[in-house]
C-alpha positions in Angstrom: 0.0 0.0 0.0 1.7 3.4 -0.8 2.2 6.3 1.7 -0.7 8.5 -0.3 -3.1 5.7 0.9 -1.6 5.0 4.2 -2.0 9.5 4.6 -5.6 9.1 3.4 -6.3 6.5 5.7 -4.8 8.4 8.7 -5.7 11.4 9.6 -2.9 12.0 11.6 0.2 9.8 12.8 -2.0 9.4 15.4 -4.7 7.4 14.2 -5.3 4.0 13.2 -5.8 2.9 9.3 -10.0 3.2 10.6 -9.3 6.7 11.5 -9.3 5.5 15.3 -7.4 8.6 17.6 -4.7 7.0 19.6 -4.0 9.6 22.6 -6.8 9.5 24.7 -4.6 9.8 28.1 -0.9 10.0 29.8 -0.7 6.2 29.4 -0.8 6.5 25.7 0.9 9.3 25.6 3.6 7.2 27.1 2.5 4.1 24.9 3.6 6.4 21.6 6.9 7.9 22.9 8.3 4.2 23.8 7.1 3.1 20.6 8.7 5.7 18.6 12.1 5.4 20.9 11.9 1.5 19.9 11.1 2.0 16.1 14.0 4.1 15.9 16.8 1.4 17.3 14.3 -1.2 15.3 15.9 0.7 12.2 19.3 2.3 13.2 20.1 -0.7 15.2 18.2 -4.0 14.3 17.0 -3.9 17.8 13.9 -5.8 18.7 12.0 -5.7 21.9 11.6 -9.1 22.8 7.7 -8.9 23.8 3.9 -9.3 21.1 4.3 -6.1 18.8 0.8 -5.4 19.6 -1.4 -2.6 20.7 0.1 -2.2 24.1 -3.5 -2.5 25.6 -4.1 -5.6 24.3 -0.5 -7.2 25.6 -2.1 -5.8 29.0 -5.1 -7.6 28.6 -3.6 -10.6 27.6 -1.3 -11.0 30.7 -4.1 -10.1 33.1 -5.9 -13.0 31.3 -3.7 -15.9 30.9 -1.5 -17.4 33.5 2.1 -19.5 33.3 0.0 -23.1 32.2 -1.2 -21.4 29.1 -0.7 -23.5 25.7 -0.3 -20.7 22.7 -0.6 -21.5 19.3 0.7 -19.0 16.7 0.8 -18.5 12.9 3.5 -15.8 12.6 6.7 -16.3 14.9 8.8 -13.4 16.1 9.3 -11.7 19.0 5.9 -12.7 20.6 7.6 -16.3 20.2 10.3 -15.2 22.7 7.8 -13.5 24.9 5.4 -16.8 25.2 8.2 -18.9 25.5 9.7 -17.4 28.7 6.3 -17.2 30.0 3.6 -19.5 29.0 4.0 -23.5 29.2 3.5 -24.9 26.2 4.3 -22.8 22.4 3.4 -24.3 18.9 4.5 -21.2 16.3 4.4 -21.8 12.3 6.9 -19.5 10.3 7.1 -19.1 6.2 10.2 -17.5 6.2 13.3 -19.4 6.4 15.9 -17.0 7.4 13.3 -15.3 10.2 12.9 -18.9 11.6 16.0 -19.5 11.7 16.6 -16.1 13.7 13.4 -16.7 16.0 14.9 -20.3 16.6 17.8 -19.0 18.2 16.2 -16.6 20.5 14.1 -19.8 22.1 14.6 -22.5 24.5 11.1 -24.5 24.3 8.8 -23.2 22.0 7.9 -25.5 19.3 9.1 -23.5 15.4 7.8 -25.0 12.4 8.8 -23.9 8.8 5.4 -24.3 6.4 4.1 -22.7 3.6 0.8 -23.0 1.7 -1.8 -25.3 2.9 0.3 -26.9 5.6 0.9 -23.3 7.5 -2.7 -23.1 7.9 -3.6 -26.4 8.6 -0.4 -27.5 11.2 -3.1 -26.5 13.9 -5.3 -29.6 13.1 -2.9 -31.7 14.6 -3.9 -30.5 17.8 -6.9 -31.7 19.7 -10.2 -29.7 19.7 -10.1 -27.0 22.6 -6.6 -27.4 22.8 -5.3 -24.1 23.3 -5.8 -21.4 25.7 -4.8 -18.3 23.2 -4.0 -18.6 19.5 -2.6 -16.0 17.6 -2.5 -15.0 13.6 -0.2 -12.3 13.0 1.2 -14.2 10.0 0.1 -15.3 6.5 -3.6 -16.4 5.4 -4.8 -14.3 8.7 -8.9 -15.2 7.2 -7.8 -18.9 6.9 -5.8 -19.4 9.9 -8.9 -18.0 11.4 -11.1 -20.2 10.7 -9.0 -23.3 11.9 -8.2 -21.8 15.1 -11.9 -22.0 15.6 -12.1 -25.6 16.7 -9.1 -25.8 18.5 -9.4 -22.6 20.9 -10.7 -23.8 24.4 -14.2 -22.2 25.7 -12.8 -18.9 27.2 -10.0 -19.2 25.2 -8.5 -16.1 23.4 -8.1 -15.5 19.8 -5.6 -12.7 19.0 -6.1 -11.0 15.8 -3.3 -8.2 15.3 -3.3 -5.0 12.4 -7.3 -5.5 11.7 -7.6 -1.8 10.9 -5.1 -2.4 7.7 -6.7 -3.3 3.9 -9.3 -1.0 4.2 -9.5 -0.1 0.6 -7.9 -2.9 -0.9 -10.8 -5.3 1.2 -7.0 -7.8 1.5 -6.9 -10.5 3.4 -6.6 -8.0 7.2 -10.2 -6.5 5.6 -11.7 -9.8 5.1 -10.4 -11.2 8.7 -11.8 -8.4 9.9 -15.5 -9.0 9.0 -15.2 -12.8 9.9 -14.6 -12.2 13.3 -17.7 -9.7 13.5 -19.7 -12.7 11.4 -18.7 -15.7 13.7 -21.0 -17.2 16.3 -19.7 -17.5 19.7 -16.9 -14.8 19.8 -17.0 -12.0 21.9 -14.7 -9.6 19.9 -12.7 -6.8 22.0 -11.1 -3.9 20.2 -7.4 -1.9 21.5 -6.3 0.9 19.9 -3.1 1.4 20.8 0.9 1.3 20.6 3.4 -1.2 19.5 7.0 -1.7 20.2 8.7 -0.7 17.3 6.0 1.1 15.2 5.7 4.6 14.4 1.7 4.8 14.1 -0.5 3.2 16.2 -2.9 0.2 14.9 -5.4 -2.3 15.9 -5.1 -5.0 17.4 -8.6 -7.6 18.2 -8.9 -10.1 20.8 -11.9 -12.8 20.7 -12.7 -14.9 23.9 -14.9 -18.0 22.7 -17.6 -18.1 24.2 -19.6 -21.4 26.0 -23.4 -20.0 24.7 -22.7 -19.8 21.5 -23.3 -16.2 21.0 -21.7 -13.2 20.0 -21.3 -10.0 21.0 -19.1 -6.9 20.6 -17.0 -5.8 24.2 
């Protein structure tokens, strides 16, 4: 997408690619000054904070949430990889990218990488049993696809993590079409944070879904 579109989309460098306003107090104030500080040794450097490069509100969420017996699947690895893997107990993450695999490999002691492309990416999950995991995470490739197998394999009260869901909005990509699944699925209760990410010098979306045991849906 070229920086005319990304200037159209944003009113500011201060909103979201929905036009969402990202300073709304002191903490994300604070949220947008370490985020520019890190985006900066991110390129002069190659320095990269090893926590989710989510909305910072949603990383808070997610901690106050889920405790150190969580299982985490992930399509995407990085440093959310390293993060889960000091933390959490158990870490299945599928990668596309050889050399970036090989990078994330070295920065874990547990986790479980795999290297998959195509069909297999998406479907590695279904090795898994149903309910399996207590958060899953598609901040990869085939976001819409990964989506929809993480469905049957995400535990009730389990949390689906959905990051960049404000991107694609004219193009209606794959981030657009995710987007509009989640609001379309039954038993999701889909939470929004607007916020800052290590690393980034704009703010974004990020959406988490807890699966709900009624079968319904509704938006937090």
């Amino acid at each position: 997408m070229s920086n005319h579109v990304n200037a159209v989309l944003r009113p500011s460098r201060f909103h979201t690619e929905k036009g969402q306003f990202a300073i709304r107090g002191p903490r994300d104030a604070a949220d947008a000054a370490h985020s520019l500080i890190t985006a900066v040794l991110r390129v002069g450097l190659g320095y990269l904070v090893p926590k989710p490069w989510i909305a910072s509100n949603a990383f808070d969420y997610l901690r106050a949430r889920l405790g150190s017996s969580t299982r985490v699947f992930e399509w995407g690895a990085g440093m959310s990889t390293v993060w889960y893997d000091r933390n959490f107990a158990e870490v299945h993450s599928v990668e596309d990218d050889p050399e970036w695999h090989r990078r994330v490999q070295r920065e874990v002691a547990r986790a479980n990488l795999y290297l998959l492309r195509g069909r297999q990416y998406v479907e590695k999950i279904y090795e898994f049993p149903a309910g399996y995991f207590d958060l899953i995470s598609a901040d990869g490739r085939q976001r819409c696809q990964c989506c929809k197998a993480a469905l049957s394999r995400l535990r009730t009260g389990g949390l689906l993590l959905v990051d960049n869901t404000d991107k694609d909005r004219t193009t209606r990509g794959d981030m657009y079409q995710t987007d509009q699944l989640l609001l379309s699925t039954p038993g999701l209760e889909v939470r929004r944070f607007v916020g800052w990410a290590p690393g980034s010098f704009a703010p974004q979306e990020t959406t988490v879904c807890t699966r709900l045991p009624n079968g319904g849906w509704r938006i937090g």
